[in-house]
N, C-alpha and C positions, 0 to 999 in steps of 0.2 A: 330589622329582623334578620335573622343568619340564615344563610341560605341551605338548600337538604343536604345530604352525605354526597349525594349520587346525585346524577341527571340522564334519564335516560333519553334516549332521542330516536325516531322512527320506530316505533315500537311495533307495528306492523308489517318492516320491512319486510320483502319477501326471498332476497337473498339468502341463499345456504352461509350466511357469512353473521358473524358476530364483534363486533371490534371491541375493544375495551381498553379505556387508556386509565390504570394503578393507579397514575401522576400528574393527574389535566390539569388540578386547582394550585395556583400560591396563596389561596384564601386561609384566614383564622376566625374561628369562633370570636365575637367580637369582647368574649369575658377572659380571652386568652390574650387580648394586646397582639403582640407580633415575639410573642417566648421571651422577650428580654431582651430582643435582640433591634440592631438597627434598620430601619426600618427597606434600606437598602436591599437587603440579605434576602428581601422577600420577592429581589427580582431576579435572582440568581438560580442554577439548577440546582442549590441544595432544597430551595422550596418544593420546583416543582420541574418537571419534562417541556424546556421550552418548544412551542409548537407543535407539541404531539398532541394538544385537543384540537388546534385548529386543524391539524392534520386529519384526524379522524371525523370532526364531523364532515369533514367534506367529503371525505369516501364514505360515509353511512348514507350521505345523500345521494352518491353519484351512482350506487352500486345499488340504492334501495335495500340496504343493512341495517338492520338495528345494532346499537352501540350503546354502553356503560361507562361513562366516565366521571369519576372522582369528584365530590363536591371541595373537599378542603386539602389539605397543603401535606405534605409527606413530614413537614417537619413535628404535624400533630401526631400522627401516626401511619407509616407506610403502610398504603395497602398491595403493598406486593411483598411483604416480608411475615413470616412465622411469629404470629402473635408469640409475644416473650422471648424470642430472637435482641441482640445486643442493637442489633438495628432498627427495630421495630418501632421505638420511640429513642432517638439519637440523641447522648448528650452532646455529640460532637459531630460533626457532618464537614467532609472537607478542611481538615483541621479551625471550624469555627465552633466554636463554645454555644449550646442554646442552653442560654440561663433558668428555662422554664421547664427542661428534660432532667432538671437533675433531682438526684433522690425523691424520684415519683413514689408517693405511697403505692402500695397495691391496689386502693380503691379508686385512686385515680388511673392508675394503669386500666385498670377494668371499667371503669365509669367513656373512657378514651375506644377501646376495644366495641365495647356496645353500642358505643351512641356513633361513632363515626367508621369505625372498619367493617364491623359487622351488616349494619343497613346496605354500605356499598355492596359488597358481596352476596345478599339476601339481593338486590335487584337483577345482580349478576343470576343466579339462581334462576330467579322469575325467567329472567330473558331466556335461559337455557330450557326450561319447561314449557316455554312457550312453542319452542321448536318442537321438543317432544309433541306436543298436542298436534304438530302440524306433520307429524310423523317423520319429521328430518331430523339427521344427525349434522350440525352446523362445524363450519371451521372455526376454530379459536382462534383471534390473531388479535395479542396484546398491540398494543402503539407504546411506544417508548422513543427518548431520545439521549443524545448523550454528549457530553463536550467537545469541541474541536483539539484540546489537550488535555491530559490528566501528566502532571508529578513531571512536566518539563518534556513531557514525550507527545508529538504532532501528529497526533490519530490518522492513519492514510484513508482510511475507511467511509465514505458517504453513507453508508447504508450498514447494518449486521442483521444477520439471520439465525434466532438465538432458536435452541431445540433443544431435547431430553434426548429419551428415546424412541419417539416416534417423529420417524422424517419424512411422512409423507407429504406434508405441508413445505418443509424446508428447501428439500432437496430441490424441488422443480422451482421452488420462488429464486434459490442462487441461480441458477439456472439460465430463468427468464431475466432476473433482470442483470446479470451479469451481460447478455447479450445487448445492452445499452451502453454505447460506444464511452467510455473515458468513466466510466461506476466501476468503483472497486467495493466490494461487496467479500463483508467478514461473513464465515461461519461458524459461531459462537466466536465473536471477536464486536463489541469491545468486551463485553461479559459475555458468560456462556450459561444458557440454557440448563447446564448439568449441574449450576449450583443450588443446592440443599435449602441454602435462606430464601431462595426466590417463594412466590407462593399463589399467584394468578394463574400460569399455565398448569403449574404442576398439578393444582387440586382441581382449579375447575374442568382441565382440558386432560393430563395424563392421566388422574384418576379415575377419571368416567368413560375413560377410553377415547374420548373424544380428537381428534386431530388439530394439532395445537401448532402455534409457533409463536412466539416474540417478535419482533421489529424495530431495531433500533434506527435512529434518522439524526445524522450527525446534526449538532443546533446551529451550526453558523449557516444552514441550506435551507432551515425554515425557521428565521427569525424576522424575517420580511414575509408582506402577503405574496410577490410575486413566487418567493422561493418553496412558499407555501400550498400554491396552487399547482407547481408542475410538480410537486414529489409527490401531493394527493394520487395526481391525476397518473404519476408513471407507477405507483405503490398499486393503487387503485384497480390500474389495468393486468399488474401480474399476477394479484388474490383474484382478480376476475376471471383471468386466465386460466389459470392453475385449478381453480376451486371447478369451471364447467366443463374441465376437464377429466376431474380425478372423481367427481357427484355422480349417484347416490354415495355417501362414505357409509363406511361401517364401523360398531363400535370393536375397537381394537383390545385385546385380551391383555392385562398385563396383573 
């Protein structure tokens, strides 16, 4: 049996914090095979954000945060990209061919959209109204990660700190954890926060006014458990930081 869109986890957490990782699964529906593609491809970041689920459950646990992460694979459909965006369901991802992306009819584009984007974000939802109930305005903070090169260029960057326009989240997490001796720390670097296709902070976090950031976690730093454990535990401690600091938040007008 295949497993749900989403998985949510600590769902009573009591943390003003909400994590949410777009890109946790390299799973496929099991009537999808693996797109046409070899079977390899499903271990690589065009699937999925290596270590950015293990990343996050362990600060949903450490912080007592509820979290949303992704049941299946970005190469079915990315849930962090504008439904009907060129990226949204990729023929090509890192100049690899996915033979099962091409000339999607419409009903399968939309059969893709309902059964597996739309659930994850409808829990994402849930978890935000659950705050509501509890009369808190929660911090957004996606989990992402990214490669140690793209296109022949050696990423200096351990950490990025992706935002729109609201920096109240941002600004103090470069901050904080810039202040950790030998972290080079992007702001909006390796992507930035201001681009148009993105679509987790923007809807659920800028639009609602809510206080939002991204997190990106270069992958060569959590593709082992130990590398896993202290980026939890340093990432962990800045949103910890930051957020009992800058709480009660308010919703921001835009």
């Amino acid at each position: 049996m295949d497993p749900p869109p989403f998985e949510s986890i600590n769902e009573s957490g009591r943390a003003e914090v909400l994590f949410v990782c777009d890109h946790a699964s390299n799973i496929l529906p099991s009537s999808y095979g693996t797109l046409g593609l070899d079977p390899e491809y499903l271990d690589r970041h065009i699937a999925f954000d290596i270590g950015a689920a293990d990343v996050t459950r362990r600060m949903s646990q450490a912080l007592d945060a509820p979290a949303v992460l992704s049941g299946y694979s970005r190469l079915l459909i990315d849930c962090n990209r504008q439904p009907g965006h060129v990226t949204s369901i990729p023929e090509i991802s890192d100049n690899v061919e996915i033979p099962f992306n091409r000339a999607l009819s419409e009903e399968e584009v939309a059969h893709r959209q309902a059964t597996y984007f739309q659930p994850f974000h409808g829990a994402v939802e849930r978890s935000l109204e659950q705050f509501s109930v509890r009369g808190v305005i929660p911090a957004y903070v996606a989990m992402h990660s990214f490669t140690p090169t793209m296109n022949g260029y050696k990423r200096p960057w351990h950490i990025g700190i992706l935002w729109n326009e609201d920096p109240r989240l941002a600004e103090p997490l470069i901050e904080v954890l810039s202040a950790w001796p030998g972290i080079v720390v992007g702001e909006n670097q390796p992507y930035s926060g201001r681009d148009p296709e993105g679509y987790s902070i923007h809807t659920h976090g800028g639009d609602r006014g809510i206080p939002n950031v991204l997190i990106e976690i270069r992958q060569d730093l959590v593709d082992a458990n130990h590398g896993v454990e202290m980026w939890s535990a340093r990432i962990g401690q800045a949103v910890s930081t930051v957020v009992s600091c800058l709480a009660p938040f308010e919703l921001e007008d835009h």
